[in-house]
C-alpha positions in Angstrom: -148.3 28.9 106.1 -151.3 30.2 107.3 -151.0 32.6 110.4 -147.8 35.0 110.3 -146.8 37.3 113.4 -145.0 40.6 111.6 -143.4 42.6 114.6 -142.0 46.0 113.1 -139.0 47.0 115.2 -136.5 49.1 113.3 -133.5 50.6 114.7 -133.7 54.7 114.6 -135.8 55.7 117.4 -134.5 59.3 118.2 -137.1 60.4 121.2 -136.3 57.2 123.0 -133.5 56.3 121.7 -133.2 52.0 121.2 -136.7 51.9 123.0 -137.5 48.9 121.1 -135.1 47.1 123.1 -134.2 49.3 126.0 -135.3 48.0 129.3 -139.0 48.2 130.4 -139.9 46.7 133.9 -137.0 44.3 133.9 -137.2 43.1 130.1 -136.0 44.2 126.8 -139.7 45.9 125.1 -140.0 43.9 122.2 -140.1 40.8 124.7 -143.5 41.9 125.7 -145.0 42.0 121.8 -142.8 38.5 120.9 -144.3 37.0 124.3 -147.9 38.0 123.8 -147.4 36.4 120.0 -146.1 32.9 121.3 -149.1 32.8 123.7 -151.5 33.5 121.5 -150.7 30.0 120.1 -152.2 31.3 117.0 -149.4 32.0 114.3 -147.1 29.4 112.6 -144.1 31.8 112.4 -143.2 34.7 114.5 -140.9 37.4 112.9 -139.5 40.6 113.7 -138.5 43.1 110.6 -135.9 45.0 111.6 -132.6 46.7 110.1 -130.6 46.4 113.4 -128.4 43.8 114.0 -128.5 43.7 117.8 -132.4 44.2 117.5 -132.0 40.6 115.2 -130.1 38.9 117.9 -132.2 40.0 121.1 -135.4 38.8 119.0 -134.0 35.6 118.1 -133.4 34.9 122.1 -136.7 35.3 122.9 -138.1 33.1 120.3 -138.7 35.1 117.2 -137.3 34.5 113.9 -135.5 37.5 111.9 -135.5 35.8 108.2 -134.2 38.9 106.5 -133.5 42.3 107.0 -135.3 45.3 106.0 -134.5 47.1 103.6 -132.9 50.6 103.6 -135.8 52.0 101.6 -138.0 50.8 104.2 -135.9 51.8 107.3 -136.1 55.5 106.9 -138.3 57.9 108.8 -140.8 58.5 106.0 -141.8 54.4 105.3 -144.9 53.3 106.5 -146.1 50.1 108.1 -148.1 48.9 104.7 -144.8 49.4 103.1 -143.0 47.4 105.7 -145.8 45.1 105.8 -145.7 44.6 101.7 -142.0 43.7 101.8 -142.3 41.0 104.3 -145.1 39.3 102.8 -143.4 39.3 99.2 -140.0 38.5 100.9 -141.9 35.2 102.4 -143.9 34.8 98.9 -140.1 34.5 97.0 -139.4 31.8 99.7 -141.7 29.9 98.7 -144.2 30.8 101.7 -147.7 32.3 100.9 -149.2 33.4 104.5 -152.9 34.1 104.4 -152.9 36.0 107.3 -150.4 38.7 108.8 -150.6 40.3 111.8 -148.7 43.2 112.6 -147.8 43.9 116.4 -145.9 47.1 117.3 -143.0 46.4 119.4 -143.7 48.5 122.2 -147.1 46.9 123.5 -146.1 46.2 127.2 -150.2 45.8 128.4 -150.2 43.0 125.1 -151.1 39.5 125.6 -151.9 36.4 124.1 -155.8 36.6 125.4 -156.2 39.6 123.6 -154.8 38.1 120.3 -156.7 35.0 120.1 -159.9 36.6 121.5 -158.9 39.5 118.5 -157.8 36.6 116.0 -161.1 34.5 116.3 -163.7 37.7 116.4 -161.5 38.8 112.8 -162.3 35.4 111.5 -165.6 35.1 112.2 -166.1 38.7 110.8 -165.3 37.8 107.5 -163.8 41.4 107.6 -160.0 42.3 105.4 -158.5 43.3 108.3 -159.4 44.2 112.4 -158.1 47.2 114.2 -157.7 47.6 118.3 -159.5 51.1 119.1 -159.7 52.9 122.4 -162.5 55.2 123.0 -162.2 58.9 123.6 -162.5 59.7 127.3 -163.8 63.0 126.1 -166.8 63.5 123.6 -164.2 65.4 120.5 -167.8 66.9 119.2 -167.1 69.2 122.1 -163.3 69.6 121.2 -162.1 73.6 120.9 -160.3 75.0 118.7 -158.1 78.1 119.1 -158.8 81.2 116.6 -157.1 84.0 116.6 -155.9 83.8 120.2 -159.8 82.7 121.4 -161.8 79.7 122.3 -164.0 78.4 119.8 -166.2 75.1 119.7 -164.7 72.9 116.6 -168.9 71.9 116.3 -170.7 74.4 117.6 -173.9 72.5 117.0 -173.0 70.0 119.9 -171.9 72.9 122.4 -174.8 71.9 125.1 -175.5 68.5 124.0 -175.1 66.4 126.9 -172.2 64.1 126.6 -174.4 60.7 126.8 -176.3 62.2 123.7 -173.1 62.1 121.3 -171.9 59.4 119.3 -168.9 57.4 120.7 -166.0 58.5 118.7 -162.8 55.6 118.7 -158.8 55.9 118.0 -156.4 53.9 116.8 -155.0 51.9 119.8 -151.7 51.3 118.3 -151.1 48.1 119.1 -151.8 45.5 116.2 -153.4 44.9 113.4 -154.9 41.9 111.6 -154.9 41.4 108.1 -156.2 38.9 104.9 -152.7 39.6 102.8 -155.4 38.9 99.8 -156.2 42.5 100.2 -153.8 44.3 102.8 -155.2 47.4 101.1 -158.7 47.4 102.4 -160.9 49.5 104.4 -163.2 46.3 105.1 -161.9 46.8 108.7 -163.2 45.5 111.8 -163.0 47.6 115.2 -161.9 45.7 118.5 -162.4 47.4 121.8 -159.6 48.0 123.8 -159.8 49.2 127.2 -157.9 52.6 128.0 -155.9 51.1 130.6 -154.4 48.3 128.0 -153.2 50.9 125.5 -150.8 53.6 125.6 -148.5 55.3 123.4 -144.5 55.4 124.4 -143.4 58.3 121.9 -141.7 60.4 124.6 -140.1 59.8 128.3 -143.2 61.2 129.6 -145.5 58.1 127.7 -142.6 55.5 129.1 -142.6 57.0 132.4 -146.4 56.6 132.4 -146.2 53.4 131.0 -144.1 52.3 133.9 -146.6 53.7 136.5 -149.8 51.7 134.8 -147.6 48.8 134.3 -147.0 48.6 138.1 -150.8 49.4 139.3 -151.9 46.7 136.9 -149.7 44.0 137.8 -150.5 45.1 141.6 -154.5 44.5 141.5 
């Protein structure tokens, strides 16, 4: 096995709760991360690591396979992806498959297709890179950011207070969205950057980030 599509979709969302699944624009949201995978026509398997049986079943409708479950040490609130991420790849190695590549897509990644994996998937190649990261870019220059001191305004950098904005250095964030990996060295901070477009990314953490989510969804699929 070369190419393997990890989609992490437990089961405990509290803010929204079952948002992994819960109904966005007329599909379950993990369809839209399990859709943009089999488009991509770039992995050999798709999976989705989970600890929720009804999570299993609606992933295995739309295509994806659900091999094992996670485990309850990495189901809580407190594992991480790379822990998630480390499991999977040694639950594959004791089946006697040995992907050289992982890629990690979050489950709730509505703006997510199977352009933006390839094109992703072929720059991270080329790159010779560990590993490629999606970043958005900061609307706002944060070498202008405030901070608040004792009730009071204060620049964060005080030293870029009237430098003009085109002057700064373009500052990036994590879009949240996938993430490519050599599972040689998962561990790396050989990472490439791939520019994402603000409008493609958005967290959904609260109803206020799906409700948004819905609105961009709509305007997008308008133009």
């Amino acid at each position: 096995m070369k190419n393997l599509a990890i989609i992490t979709a437990r089961g405990g969302s509290k803010r929204i709760p079952r948002k992994n699944i819960k109904e966005f624009m007329g599909k379950p949201m993990i369809a839209y991360a399990i859709d943009a995978c089999i488009k991509a026509n770039i992995f050999d398997e798709i999976m989705v690591s989970t600890d929720d049986d009804e999570i299993a079943s609606i992933a295995k409708n739309l295509g994806a396979k659900v091999p094992f479950m996670r485990s309850i040490k990495n189901s809580d609130d407190y594992a991480t992806t790379n822990d998630v991420l480390i499991e999977v790849v040694d639950k594959y190695r004791s089946l006697g498959k040995n992907p050289s590549v992982i890629c990690c897509v979050y489950p709730c990644v509505p703006f997510l297709n199977g352009d933006i994996l390839r094109d992703a998937y072929d720059k991270f190649i080329s790159s010779g890179a560990d590993g490629l990261t999606p970043v958005v870019k900061f609307s706002f220059p944060i070498q202008r950011a405030f901070r608040i001191v004792d009730g009071f305004l204060r620049y964060n950098e005080p030293q870029n207070a009237l430098k003009r904005s085109q002057d700064l250095e373009p500052m990036y964030h994590d879009a949240g969205m996938f993430y490519f990996h050599k599972t040689s060295n998962i561990n790396s901070d050989n990472i490439m950057p791939y520019i994402i477009d603000e409008s493609l990314a958005q967290d959904i953490d609260t109803m206020e980030d799906w409700n948004m989510a819905q609105i961009k969804f709509k305007v997008k699929n308008e133009l």
